[in-house]
C-alpha positions in Angstrom: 92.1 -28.6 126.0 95.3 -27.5 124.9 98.9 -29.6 125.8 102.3 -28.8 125.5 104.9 -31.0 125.9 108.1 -29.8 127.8 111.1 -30.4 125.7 114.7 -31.5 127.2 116.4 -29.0 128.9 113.1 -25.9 128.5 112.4 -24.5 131.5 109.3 -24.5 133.2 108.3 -20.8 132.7 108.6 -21.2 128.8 106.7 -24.3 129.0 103.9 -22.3 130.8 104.2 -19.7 128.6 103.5 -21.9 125.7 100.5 -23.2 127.5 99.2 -19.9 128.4 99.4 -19.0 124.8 98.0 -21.8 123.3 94.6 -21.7 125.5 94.5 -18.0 124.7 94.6 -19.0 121.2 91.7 -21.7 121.7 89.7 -19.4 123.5 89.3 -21.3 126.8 89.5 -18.0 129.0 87.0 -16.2 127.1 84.8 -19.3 126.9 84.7 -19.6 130.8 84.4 -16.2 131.4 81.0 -16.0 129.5 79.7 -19.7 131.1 80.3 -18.5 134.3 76.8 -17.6 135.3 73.9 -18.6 133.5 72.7 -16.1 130.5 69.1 -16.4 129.5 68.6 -17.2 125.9 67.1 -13.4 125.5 70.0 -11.9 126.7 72.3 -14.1 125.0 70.1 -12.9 121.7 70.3 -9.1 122.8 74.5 -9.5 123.0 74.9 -10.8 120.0 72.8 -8.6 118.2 74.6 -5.6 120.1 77.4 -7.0 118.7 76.6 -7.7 115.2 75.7 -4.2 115.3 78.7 -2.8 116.3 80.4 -4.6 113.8 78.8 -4.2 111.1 79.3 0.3 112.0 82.4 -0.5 112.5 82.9 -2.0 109.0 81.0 0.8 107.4 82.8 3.4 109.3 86.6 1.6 108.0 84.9 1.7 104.2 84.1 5.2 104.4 87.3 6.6 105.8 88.9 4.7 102.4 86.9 6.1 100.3 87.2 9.5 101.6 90.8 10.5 100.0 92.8 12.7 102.9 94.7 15.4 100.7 
């Protein structure tokens, strides 16, 4: 769990904007987001596999368009 520490004289709003950016950078949101409800293990396998998927067009897509010279 992220902390932040409110210095002398910060107001709250940057304090809490430190915070919100700090669990954004830990992940925390997304994490509870995906645990809210219960994913079965096959599901779970299906998504990342989607996933990998998509990534791994994507990255093939990105390679082509560099090797394809635009003039």
């Amino acid at each position: 769990m992220p902390s932040v520490r409110v210095k002398e004289n910060e107001y709250f709003d940057a304090a809490l904007r430190r915070f919100k950016r700090a669990c954004e950078k830990a992940g925390i949101l997304t994490e509870l987001r995906r645990r809210e409800f219960y994913e079965k293990p096959t599901q779970e396998r299906k998504r990342k596999k989607a996933a990998a998927v998509k990534r791994h067009l994507k990255r093939i897509s990105r390679d082509e368009a560099k090797r394809k010279r635009l003039y």
